[in-house]
N, C-alpha and C positions, 0 to 999 in steps of 0.2 A: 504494500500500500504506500503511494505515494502523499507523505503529510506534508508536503514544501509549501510556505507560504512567501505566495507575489504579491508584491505591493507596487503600486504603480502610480503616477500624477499624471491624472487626467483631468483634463478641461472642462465644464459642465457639460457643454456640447460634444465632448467625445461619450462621456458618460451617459448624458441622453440617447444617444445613436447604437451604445451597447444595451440596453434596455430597451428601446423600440425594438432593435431585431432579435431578444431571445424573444419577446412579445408575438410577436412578429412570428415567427417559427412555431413557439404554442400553439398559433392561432391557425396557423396551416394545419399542422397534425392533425387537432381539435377536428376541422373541416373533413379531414381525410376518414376519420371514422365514423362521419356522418352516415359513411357506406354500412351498410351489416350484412354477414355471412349468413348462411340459413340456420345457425345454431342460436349466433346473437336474435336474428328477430324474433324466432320462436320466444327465446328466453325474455325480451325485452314484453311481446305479447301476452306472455302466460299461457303457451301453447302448444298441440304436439306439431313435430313434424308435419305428420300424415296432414290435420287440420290447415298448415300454411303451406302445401303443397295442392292441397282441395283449391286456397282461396288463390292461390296463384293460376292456378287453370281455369278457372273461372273469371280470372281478370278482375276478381275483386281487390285484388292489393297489386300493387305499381313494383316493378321490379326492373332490375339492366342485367345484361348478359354481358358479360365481360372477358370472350376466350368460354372456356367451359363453367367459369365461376356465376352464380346467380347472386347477385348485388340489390341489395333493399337499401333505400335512402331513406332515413330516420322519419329526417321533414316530413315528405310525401306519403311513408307510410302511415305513421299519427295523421296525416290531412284525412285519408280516402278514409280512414275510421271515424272519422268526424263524421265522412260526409255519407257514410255507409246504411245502409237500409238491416244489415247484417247484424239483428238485437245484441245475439254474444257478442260480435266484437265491440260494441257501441259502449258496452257495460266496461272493457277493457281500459275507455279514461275516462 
């Protein structure tokens, strides 16, 4: 384990500029797992497989294919439950 400590004089504005961008990079990542796997949506919905493979063929929840992966977008999934005619999932938020 490395315990060295750097000490550095920096300018407010360099200082600012290193804090926007680790911000800045949280906020990407953050973004990037907007996406969910088919184990996260299940889990995020309180649901089985089999049930979010029913509402995926049915076209009732929004999904991307990406290569062989099926991608759920967080947003859009909570939207179409909003906006969903589908009692149990409605009861879901």
């Amino acid at each position: 384990m490395n315990n060295n400590i750097v000490l550095l004089s920096l300018s407010t504005d360099e200082f600012a500029e290193i804090i926007r961008n680790v911000v800045n990079d949280a906020l990407k990542e953050k973004k990037q797992k907007e996406l969910l796997d088919f184990k996260e949506t299940c889990l995020l919905l309180g649901i089985s497989s089999s049930t979010l493979n029913k509402l995926k063929r049915e076209n009732r929840i929004p999904y991307k294919k990406i290569g062989k992966r099926i991608l759920f977008s967080r947003e859009e999934v909570l939207k179409s439950l909003k906006d969903s005619n589908y009692s149990k999932l409605r009861a879901i938020i």
